[in-house]
N, C-alpha and C positions, 0 to 999 in steps of 0.2 A: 552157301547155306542150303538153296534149293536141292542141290547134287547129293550134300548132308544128306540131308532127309528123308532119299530114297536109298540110303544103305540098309542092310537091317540094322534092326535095332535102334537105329537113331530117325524115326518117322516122328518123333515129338518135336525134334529139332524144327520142325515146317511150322508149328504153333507159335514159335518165337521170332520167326523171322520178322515181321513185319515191324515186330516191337522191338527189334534191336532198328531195325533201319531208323524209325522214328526216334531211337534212342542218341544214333551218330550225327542227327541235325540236331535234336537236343541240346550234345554236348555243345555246340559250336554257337548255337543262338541263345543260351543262358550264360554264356559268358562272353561278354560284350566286349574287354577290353581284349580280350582276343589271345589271351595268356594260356601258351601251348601245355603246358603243364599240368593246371588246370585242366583242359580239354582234353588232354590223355587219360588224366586218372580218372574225368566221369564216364568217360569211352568203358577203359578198363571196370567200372564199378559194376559192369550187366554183367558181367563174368559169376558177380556173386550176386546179384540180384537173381538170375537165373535159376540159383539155386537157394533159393528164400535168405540168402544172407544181404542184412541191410546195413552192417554195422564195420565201419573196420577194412575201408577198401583202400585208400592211397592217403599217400603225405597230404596232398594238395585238398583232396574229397576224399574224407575219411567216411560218413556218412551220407545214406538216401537222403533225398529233399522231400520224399513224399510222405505222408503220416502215415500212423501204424497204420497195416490192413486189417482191412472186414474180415467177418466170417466169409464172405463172397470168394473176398479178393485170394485166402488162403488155399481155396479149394482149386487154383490152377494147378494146372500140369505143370510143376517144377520138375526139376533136372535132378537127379538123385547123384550126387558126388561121387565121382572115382568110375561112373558108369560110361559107358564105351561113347554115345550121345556126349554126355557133356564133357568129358576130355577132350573126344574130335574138337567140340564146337568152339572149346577153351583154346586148342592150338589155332584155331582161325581166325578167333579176333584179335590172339596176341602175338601175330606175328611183326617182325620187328619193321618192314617194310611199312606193313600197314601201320603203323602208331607213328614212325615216322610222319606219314601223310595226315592221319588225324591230328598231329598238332600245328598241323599247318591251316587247317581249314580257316574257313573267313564267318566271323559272326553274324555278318551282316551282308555280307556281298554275294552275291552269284552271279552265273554266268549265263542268264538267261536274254541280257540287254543284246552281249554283244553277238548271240543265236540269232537273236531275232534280225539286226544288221546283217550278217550274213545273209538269210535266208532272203531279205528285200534286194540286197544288192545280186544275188541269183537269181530273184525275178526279172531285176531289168538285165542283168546282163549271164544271160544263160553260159553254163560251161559247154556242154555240147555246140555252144555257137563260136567259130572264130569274129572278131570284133579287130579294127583298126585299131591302132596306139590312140586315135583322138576319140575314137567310137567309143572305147573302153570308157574312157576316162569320163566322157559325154553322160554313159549310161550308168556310172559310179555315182557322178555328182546327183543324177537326177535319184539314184539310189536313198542317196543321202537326205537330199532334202527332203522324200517323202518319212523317209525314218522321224527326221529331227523332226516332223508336223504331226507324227501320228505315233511315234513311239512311245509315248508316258501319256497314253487317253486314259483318262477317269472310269471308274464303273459307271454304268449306265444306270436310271433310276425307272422305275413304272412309273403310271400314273399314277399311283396309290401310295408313292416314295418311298417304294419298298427298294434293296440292293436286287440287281437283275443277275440270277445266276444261269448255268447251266450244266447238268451232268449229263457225262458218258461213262461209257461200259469199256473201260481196253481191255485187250486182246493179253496183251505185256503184263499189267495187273491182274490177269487171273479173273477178270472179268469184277472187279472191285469199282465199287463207283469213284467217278472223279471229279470232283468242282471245279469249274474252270468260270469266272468271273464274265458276264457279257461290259463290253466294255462301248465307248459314247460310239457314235458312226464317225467315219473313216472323213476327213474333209482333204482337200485338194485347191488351197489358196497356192500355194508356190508355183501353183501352173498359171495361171490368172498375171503372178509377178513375174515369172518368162516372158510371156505374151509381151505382158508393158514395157519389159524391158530390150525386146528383140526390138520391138516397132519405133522406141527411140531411139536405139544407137541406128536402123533405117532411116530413120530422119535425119539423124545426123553426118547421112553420107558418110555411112563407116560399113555399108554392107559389103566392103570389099575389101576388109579390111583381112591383112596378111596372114594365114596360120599356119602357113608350113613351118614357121620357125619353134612350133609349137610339137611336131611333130618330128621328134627322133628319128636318125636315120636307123631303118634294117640290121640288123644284125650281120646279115647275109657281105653287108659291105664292107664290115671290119677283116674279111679273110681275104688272105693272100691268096690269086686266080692264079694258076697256071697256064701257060699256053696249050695249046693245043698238042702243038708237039713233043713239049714236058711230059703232059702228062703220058701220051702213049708211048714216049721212052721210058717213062717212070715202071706203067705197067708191063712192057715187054720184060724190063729188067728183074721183077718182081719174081718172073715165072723163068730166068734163066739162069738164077741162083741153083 
């Protein structure tokens, strides 16, 4: 739509982007039980909302959910019908790919929990690092348990038991502000239950206790080695074809 809106002719198109984005989570978090169809036809209803039509959109959402507008609300930039703007902008949100994918959307779910996992388990276990088979696995688990202790912290509250927010400026948003929730501080008990737990199985005279069998062998071992002089007959033979 950004690309839109720098053709000629079609710069109004940039007026609506925002309010169609907000329109495609719309669709998907007003209807709960998650019925694709539904979530297609209120997708498809900005087609004619776009261009002041409220009335008359899909089998499923035939009508707007919002009430009649103001004199305010009238005086937007709508889309004048059949004009070079709103045809583009009409081939781009009904393409058939895309409607495909919006009736799959989730009303309720996103995918910000398992971002967030990700991006902890690349704290402890960096890619640019090589890591041992048990190293990995070492620095996974600890991955983990800091997630499961700190992944669903509460908003934070003032003194004054107001909700604690914070806004930025992104770069990506055109420099639009953003809320982002301050959330309680960060705790670290599962390290504390390490501790208690290394220093009893130490007591228990199990500090020597076996882990190679915990450790995969190489990959490098499953291949069939050639001799030495295999292989230099192999390559002579290579180049006497």
């Amino acid at each position: 739509m950004e690309a839109l809106a720098k053709e000629k002719d079609c710069s109004i198109v940039g007026r609506w982007v925002r309010s169609i984005c907000n329109h495609l989570y719309g669709a998907a978090a007003s209807t709960p039980d998650g019925n694709g169809d539904v979530i297609r036809d209120k997708w498809l209803s900005v087609v004619n909302h776009m261009q002041n039509i409220h009335h008359g959109h899909g089998k499923h959402f035939p009508n707007c959910l919002h009430p009649d507008l103001g004199q305010d609300d009238q005086k937007r930039k709508w889309l004048k019908s059949g004009s070079k703007a709103c045809e583009k902008l009409s081939q781009l949100l009904e393409q058939p790919r895309l409607l495909r994918d919006v009736q799959k959307l989730s009303p309720g779910y996103q995918t910000s929990k398992i971002e967030a996992y990700h991006s902890m388990a690349n704290h402890f276990a960096p890619k640019m690092i090589g890591f041992s088979n048990l190293g990995m696995q070492s620095r996974l688990y600890l991955g983990s348990m800091d997630f499961n202790e700190n992944g669903s912290r509460q908003q934070a509250f003032s003194k004054a038991g107001k909700p604690q927010v914070s806004v930025s400026y992104s770069k990506y948003k055109k420099r639009q502000s953003v809320i982002h929730l301050v959330k309680t501080a960060r705790t670290y008990d599962y390290v504390d239950r390490l501790l208690s737990r290394t220093c009893q199985e130490v007591g228990n005279d199990q500090k020597n206790c076996c882990t190679q069998n915990l450790i995969p062998a190489p990959l490098t071992h499953t291949f069939k080695r050639l001799t030495k002089e295999d292989a230099i007959a192999r390559h002579k033979t290579r180049f006497s074809r």
